[in-house]
N, C-alpha and C positions, 0 to 999 in steps of 0.2 A: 236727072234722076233716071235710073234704067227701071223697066217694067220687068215684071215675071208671070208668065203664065199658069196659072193653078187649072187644071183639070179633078173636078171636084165629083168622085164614081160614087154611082147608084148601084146597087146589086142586093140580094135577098142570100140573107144566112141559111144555112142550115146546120145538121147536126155533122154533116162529112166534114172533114179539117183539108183534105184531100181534095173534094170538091171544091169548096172555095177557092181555096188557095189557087185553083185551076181558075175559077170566073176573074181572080184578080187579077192572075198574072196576064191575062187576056186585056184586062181594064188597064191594066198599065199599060203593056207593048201599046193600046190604041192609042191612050195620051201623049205618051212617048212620041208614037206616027204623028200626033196632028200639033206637036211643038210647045208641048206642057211642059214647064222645068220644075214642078212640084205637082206630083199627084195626089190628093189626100184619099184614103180609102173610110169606110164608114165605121162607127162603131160595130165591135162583136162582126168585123170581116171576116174573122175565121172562122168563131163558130158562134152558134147563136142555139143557146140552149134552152131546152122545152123546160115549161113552169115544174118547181119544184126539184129540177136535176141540178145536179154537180155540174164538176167541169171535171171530167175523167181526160180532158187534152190540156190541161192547164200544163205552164211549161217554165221551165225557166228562158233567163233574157240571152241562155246559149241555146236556147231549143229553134226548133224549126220554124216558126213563125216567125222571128226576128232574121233567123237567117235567111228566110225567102224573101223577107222585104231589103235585108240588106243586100243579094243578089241580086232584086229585081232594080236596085237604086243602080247599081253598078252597071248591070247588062244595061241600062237604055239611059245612063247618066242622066239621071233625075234623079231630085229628092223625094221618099214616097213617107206621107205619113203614115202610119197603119193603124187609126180609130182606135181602137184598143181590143183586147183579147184577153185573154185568162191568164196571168199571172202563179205560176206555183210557187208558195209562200216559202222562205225559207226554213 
């Protein structure tokens, strides 16, 4: 049976979609460096909204948070889960 390394990131949301996506891409390339072949990221990685608001970054599954995680699988060949994020309804 062949093993797989999960590197399983900690990180704190906030309201910047920008910012995060910055502490992930950081939390990946590390897992990546130290031989992770799935990195899972946390729920609400990208944004983590204060009680009572929207989601003014919700997005669809071509928006940029799919596509950062689908670049960041590719630049460091891994598979990244991405917890989950805000979804724009159809």
């Amino acid at each position: 049976m062949e093993s797989i390394r999960v590197a399983a990131v900690q990180m704190t949301s906030g309201q910047d979609v920008a910012e995060n996506l910055d502490r992930a891409r950081e939390a990946i390339a590390e897992a990546a460096a130290m031989g992770a072949d799935w990195v899972a990221l946390p729920e609400n990685f990208a944004y983590l909204r204060g009680e009572g608001t929207g989601f003014p970054c919700a997005q669809s599954l071509e928006g940029e948070i799919v596509g950062f995680l689908r670049e960041r699988a590719r630049q460091h060949s891994v598979y990244v889960l991405g917890g989950s994020f805000p979804e724009q309804a159809p």
